[in-house]
C-alpha positions, 0 to 999 in steps of 0.5 A: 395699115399694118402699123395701126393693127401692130399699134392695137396689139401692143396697147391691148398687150401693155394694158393686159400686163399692167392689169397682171401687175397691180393684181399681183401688188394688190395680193401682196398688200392684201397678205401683208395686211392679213399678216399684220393684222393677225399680229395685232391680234395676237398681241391683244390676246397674249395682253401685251396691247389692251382690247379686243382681239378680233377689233384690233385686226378688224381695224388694221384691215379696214384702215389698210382697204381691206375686209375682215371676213373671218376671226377665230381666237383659241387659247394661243393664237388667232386666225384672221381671214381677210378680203380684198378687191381688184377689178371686181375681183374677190379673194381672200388670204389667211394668216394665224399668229400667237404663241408657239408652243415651246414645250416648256411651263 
């Protein structure tokens, strides 16, 4: 009987890591896609890539599973917000991109 109690706590245990695990995969892919999008953007927004930057993120995001939640373009940079969802769980990650400031004109 003791085996059979011993076999539950190690199935609930494993299936608890595995939960952990993908949560973390899934955060990682969430913030690589932010940061590739973010990219995308700023290529647009510099002129290197023809468009809109705000879409090009939005497409990028939505083409890797994930959502565009906010877009904020300045002069130099854009700033992409993204979300994901795990298990009914929500969050979000951030990243900028654009043009670093040199000092130089």
């Amino acid at each position: 009987m003791w085996v059979l109690g011993f076999l539950c706590i190690l199935v609930t245990a494993s299936v608890a890591v595995m939960v952990g695990a993908s949560a973390i995969v899934m955060d990682a892919r969430l913030q690589g896609s932010v940061d590739r999008s973010a990219l995308a953007g700023a290529d647009v927004a510099v002129g290197v890539v023809a468009g809109i930057p705000c879409e090009h993120a939005q497409d990028l995001l939505a083409f890797e599973g994930f959502a565009l939640v906010d877009c904020t373009l300045k002069e130099d940079s854009i700033r992409v917000v993204g979300q994901g969802n795990h298990v009914g769980v929500e969050w979000t990650r951030r990243a900028r991109a654009g043009v670093g400031q040199s000092g130089q004109k």
